[in-house]
C-alpha positions as CSV (number, residue, x, y, z in Angstrom):
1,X,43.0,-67.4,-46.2
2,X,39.3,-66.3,-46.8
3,X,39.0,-63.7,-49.4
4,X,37.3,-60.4,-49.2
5,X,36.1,-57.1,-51.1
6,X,37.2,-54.1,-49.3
7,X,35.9,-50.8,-49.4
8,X,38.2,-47.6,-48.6
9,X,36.2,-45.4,-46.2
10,X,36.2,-41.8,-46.7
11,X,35.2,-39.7,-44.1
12,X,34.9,-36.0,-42.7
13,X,33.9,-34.7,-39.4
14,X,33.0,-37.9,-38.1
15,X,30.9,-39.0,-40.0
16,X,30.9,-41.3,-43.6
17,X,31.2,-39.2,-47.1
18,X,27.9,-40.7,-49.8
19,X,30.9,-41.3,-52.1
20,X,31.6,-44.1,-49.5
21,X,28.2,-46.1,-49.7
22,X,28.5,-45.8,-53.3
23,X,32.1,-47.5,-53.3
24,X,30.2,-50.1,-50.8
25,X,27.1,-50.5,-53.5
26,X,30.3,-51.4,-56.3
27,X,31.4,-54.1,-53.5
28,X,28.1,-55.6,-53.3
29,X,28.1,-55.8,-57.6
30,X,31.5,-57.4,-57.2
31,X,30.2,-60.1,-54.5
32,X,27.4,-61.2,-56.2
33,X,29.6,-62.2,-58.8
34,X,32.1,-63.6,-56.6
35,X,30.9,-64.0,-53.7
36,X,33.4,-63.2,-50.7
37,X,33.3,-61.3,-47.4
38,X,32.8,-57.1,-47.6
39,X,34.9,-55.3,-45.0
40,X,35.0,-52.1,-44.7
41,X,38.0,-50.2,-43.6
42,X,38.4,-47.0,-42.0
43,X,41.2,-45.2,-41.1
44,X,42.2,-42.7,-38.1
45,X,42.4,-41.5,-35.1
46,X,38.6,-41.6,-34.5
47,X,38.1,-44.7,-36.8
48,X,36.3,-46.8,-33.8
49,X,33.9,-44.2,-33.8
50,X,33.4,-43.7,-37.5
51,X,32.9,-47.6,-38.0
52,X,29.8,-47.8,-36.0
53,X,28.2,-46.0,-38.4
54,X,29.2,-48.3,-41.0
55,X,27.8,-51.2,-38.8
56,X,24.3,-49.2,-38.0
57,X,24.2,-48.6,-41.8
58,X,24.5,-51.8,-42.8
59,X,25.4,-55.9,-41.7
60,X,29.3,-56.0,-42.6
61,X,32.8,-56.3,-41.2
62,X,34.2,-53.1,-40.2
63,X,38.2,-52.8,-39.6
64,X,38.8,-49.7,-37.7
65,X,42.2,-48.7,-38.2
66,X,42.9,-46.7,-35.5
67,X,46.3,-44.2,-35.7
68,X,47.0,-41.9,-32.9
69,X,47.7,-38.2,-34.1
70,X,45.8,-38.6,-37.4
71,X,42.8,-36.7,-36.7
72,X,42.7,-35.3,-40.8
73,X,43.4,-36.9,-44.3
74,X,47.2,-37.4,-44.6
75,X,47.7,-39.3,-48.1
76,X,50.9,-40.4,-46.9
77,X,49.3,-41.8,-43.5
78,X,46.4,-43.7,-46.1
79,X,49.1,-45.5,-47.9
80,X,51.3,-46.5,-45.6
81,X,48.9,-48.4,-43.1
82,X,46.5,-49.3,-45.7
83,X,49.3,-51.5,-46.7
84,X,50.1,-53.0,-43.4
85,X,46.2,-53.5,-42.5
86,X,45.4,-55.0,-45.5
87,X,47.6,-57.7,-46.1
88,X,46.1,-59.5,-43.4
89,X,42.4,-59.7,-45.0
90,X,43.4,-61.5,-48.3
91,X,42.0,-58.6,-50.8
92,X,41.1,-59.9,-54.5
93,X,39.4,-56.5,-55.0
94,X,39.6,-52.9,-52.7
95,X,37.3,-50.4,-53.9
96,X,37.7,-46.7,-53.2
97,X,35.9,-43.6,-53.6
98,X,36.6,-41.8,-57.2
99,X,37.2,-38.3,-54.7
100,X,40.4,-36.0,-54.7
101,X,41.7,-38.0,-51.3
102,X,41.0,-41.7,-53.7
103,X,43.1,-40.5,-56.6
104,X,45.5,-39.3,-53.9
105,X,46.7,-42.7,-52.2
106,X,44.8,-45.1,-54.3
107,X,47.6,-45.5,-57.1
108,X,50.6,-45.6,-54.1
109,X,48.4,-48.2,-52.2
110,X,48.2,-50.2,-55.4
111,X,51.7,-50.2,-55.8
112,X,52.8,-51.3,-52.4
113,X,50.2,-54.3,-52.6
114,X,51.5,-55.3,-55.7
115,X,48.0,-54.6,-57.3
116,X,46.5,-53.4,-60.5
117,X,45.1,-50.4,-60.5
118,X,41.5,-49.3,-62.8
119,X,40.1,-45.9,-62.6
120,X,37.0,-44.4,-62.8
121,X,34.8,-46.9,-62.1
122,X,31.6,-46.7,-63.6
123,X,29.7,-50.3,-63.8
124,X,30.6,-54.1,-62.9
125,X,28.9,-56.9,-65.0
126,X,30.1,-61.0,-64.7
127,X,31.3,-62.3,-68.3
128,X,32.2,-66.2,-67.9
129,X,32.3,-65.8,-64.3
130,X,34.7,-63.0,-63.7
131,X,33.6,-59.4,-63.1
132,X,34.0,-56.7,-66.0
133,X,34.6,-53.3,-64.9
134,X,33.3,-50.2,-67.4
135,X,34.6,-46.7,-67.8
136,X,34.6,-44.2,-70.7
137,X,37.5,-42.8,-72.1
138,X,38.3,-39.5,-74.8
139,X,36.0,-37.5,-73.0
140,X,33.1,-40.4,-72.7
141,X,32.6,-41.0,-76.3
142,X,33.7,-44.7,-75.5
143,X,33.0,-47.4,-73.0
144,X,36.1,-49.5,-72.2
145,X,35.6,-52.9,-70.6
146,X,37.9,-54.3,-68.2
147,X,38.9,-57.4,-66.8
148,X,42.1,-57.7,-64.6
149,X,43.5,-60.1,-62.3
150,X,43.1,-60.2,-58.4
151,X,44.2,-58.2,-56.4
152,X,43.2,-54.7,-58.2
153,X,42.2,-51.5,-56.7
154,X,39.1,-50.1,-58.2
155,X,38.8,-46.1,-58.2
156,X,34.9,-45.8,-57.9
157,X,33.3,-43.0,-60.1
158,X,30.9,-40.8,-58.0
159,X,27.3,-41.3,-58.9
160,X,27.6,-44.2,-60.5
161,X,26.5,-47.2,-57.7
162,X,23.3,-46.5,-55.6
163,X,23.6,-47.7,-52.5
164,X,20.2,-49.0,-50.4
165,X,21.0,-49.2,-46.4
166,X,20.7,-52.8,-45.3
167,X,21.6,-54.6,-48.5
168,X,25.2,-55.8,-47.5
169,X,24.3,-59.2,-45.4
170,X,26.8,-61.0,-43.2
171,X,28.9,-61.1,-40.4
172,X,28.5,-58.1,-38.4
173,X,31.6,-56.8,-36.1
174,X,33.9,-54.2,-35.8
175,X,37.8,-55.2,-35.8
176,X,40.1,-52.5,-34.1
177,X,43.7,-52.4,-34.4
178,X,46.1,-49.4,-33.8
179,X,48.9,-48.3,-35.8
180,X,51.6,-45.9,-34.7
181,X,52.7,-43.7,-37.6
182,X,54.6,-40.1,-38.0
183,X,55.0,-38.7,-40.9
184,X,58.0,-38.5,-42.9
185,X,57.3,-36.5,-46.2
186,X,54.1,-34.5,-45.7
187,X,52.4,-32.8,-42.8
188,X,49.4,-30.5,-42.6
189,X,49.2,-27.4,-42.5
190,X,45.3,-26.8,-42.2
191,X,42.4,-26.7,-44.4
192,X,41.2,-23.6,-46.5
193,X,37.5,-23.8,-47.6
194,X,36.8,-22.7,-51.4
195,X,33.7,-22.2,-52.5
196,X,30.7,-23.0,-51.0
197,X,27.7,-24.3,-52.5
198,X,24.6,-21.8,-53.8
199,X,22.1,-22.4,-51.3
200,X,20.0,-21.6,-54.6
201,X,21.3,-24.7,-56.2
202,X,21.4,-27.1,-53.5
203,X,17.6,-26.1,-53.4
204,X,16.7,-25.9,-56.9
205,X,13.9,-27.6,-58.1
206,X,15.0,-26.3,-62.1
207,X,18.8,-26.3,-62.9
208,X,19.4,-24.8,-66.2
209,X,23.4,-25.5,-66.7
210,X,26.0,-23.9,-69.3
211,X,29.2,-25.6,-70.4
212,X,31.4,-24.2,-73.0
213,X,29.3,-25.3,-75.5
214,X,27.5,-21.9,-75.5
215,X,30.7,-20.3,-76.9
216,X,29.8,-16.9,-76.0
217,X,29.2,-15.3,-72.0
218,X,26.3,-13.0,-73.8
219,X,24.5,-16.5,-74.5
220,X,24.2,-16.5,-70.6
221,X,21.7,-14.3,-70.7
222,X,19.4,-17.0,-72.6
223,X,20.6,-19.5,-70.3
224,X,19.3,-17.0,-67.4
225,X,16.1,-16.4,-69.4
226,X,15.4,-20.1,-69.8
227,X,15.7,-20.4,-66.3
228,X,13.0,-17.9,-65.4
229,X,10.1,-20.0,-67.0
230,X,10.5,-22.6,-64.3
231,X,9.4,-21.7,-60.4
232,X,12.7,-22.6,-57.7
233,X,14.8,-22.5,-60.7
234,X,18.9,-21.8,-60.7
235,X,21.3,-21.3,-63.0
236,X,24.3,-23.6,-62.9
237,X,27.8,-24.0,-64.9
238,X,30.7,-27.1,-66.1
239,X,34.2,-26.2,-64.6
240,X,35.2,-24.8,-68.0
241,X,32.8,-21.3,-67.5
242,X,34.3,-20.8,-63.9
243,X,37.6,-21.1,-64.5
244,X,37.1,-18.7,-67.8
245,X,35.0,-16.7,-64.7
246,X,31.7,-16.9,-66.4
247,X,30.2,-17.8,-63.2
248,X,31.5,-17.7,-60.2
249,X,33.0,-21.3,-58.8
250,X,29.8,-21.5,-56.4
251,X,27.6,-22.0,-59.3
252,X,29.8,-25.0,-60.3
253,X,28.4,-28.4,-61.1
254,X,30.4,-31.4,-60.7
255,X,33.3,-33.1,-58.9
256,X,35.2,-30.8,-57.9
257,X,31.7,-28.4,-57.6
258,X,28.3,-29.1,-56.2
259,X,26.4,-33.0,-56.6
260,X,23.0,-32.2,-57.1
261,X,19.6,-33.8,-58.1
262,X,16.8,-31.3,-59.1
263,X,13.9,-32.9,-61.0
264,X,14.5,-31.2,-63.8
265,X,18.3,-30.8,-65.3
266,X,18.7,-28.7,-68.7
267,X,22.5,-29.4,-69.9
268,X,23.4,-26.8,-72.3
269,X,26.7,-27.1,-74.4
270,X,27.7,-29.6,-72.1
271,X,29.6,-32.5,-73.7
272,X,29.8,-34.8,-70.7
273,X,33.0,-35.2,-69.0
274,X,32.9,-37.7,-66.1
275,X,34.0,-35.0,-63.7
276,X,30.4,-33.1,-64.1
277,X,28.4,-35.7,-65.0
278,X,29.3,-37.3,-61.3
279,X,27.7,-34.1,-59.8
280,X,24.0,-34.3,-61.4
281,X,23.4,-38.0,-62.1
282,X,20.8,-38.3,-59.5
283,X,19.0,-35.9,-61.2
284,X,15.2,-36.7,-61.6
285,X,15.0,-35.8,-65.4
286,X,18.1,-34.8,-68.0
287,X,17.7,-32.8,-71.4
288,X,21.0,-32.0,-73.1
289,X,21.4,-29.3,-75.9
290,X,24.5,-30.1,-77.7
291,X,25.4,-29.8,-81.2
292,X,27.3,-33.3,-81.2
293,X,25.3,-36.1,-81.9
294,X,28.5,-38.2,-80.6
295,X,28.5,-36.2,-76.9
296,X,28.4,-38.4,-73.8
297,X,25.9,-36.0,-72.1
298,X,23.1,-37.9,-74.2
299,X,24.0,-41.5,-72.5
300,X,22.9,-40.0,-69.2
301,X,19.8,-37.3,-70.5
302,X,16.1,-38.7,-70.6
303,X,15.8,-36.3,-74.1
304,X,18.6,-35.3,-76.0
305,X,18.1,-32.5,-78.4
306,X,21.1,-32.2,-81.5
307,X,20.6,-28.4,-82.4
308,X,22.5,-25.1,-82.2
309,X,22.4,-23.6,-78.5
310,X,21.3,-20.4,-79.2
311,X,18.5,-21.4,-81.9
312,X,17.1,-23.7,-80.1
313,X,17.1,-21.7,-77.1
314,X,15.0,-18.8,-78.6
315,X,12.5,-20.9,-80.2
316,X,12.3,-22.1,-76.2
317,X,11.5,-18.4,-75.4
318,X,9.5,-17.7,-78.2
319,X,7.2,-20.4,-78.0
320,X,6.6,-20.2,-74.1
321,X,5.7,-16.2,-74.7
322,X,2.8,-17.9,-77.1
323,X,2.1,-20.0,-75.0
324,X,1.9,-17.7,-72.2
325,X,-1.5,-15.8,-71.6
């Protein structure tokens, strides 16, 4: 049986999630190490139509799993014909998006294939042949390297892989097959939308952002003054500040907030954790404030500046009202 690299899709509304052209960008690592087939799978009850987009996107084998009645994520659904579907495609490695529906079925899927499971994907490099997968661990103060036998599901960090449209080349087809399911243990019972996004944010050019680093809510108000020097500026915050209600959850950065990519980024008293640090990667330019030398927020900023927040923030204000005519 021919191997292949598979790639979970996620998707909403019809249409593919980003977090699902970054899994496929990990795929492409993974194949140019060992080279094998990329198939892309995608689950539902409109999967036909969701994998044309995947074949317009790029030149790859789609398998559209198509299941009558499942017209929203049912983790329960995800696992059970995952299982079935992809025994058939010889899998070494299935890579799925790092998202809340990922961690949800990913680990059960691995079980019923028999797989290994790694998490939080964040880089693939070959060492004697065989791909290494990187994460961090404690809080990203370490980089773990990973090797693990085929077949292994890979949990794919958001922001980690850039994808480019039209890199993936090969046979180019869409496979459908339908599965009868009905659930068992779980059924839905609608969706509830949270928080949505500051338009402010998703349009900021400045993001000036507070974790829990800043110790004290008055120190917002530097964080808010900061913010002021910059034209199409916005103030963001880490999950920590919203859940002490800081700031409201619609100023939230991160995985579980908003994924944005201003030009300029100002982390301060941010230490780093994965779950943020997946929502402002693509961000054009990073500084971090941070009192730890050892935080993970300097692997990803351009400067990093080791200093107390709120001194180095005043000398900020100070020496832009000099410099100010």
């Amino acid at each position: 049986m021919e191997r292949s690299i598979v790639v979970v899709a996620e998707h909403t509304q019809g249409r593919l999630t980003p977090v699902t052209y970054e899994a496929m960008a990990c795929a492409l690592e993974i194949q140019r190490i060992q080279p094998a087939r990329i198939v892309t799978v995608v689950v539902g009850e409109d999967a036909v139509e969701v994998a044309q987009e995947a074949i317009d996107a790029c030149d790859q084998s789609v398998l559209a799993v198509k299941v009558p009645g499942l017209d929203s994520y049912n983790g329960e659904a995800y696992r059970w014909t995952l299982s079935h579907a992809l025994c058939g495609l010889g899998a070494s490695w299935i890579c799925v998006p790092g998202t809340t529906q990922g961690f949800d079925f990913g680990p059960g899927l691995a079980v019923r294939l028999g797989a290994s499971c790694l998490s939080n994907i964040e880089r693939v490099f070959e060492q004697d042949g065989q791909p290494i997968f990187v994460r961090n661990l404690f809080n990203g103060k370490i980089s773990a390297e990973l090797s693990a036998a085929a077949p292994t599901l890979l949990i794919v960090q958001p922001g980690s892989f850039r994808w480019e449209r039209h890199d993936i080349k090969g046979r180019s087809y869409v496979e459908v097959i339908t599965v009868e399911w009905a659930p068992t243990h779980t059924r839905l019972l609608g969706f509830k939308s949270l928080y949505p996004v500051d338009s402010a944010l998703r349009d900021a050019l400045v993001i000036v952002s507070a974790g829990r680093g800043i110790e004290r809510r008055e120190n917002l108000e530097l964080i808010h003054r900061v913010a002021s020097l910059f034209p199409r500026s916005a103030v963001a915050g880490s999950r920590p500040l919203c859940d002490n209600q800081w700031l409201p959850y619609r100023l939230q950065v991160g995985q579980t907030g908003a994924t944005v990519a201003p030009d300029l980024y100002m982390a301060c008293g941010i230490s780093g954790a994965q779950q943020h640090l997946a929502g402002m990667r693509g961000s054009k330019f990073i500084v971090a404030v941070n009192t730890d030398p050892e935080a993970a927020i300097f692997h990803e900023a351009d400067v990093g500046v080791v200093e107390d927040l709120e001194v180095f923030l005043a000398d900020l204000l100070e020496e832009s009202a000099r410099l100010t005519p």
